[in-house]
C-alpha positions in Angstrom: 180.9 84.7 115.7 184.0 86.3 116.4 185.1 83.6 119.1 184.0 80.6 116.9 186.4 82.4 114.0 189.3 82.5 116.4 189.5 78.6 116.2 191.4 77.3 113.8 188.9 74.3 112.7 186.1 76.9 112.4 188.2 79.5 110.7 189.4 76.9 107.9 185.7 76.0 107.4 184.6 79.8 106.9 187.3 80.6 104.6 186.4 77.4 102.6 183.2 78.8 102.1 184.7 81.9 100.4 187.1 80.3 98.5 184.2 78.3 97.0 181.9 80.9 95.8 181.7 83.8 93.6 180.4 86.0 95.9 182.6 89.4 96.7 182.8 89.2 100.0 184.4 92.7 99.7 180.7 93.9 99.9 179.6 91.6 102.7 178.2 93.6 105.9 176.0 93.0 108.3 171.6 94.5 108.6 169.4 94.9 111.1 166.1 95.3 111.7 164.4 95.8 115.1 160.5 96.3 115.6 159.1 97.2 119.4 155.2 97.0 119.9 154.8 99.0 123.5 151.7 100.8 124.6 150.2 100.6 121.3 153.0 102.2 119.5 155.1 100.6 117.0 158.9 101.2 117.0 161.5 100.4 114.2 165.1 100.5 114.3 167.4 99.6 111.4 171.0 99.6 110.4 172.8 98.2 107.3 170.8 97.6 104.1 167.3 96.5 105.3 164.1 98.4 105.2 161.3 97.9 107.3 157.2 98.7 106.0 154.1 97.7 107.0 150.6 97.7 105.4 148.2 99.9 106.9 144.4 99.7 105.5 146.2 98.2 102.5 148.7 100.8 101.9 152.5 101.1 102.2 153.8 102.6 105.2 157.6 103.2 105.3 158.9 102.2 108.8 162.6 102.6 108.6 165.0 104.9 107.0 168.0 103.8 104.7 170.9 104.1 105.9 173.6 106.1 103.4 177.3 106.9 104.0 177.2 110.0 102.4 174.1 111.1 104.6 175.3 113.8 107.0 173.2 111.7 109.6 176.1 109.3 109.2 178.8 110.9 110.1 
């Protein structure tokens, strides 16, 4: 993404989009969410705002952790 910004023809297009949308692109980030089956174990990774869960014999499982800048995890 970052080399496809640097050109001027896609830069003009990407700011168009901002310019013609209410969104607060102050806010804008970017999430992740990253799930490894290996040797019968499931792994989950996350960053950003995403959570990960699954449903085990019908009930909720939390998977992934959120991620909080005030956590001292995070700094």
């Amino acid at each position: 993404m970052d080399e496809l910004a640097r050109d001027d023809k896609n830069r003009a297009e990407l700011l168009s989009y901002r310019e013609n949308n209410d969104y607060d692109y102050s806010m804008a980030g970017c999430t992740a969410n990253v799930i490894l089956i290996k040797d019968n174990t499931l792994y989950c990774a996350n960053a950003g705002d995403t959570r990960c869960c699954i449903s085990n014999d019908g009930k909720l499982v939390k998977m992934s952790k959120d991620h909080k800048p005030t956590d001292s995890a995070e700094h």
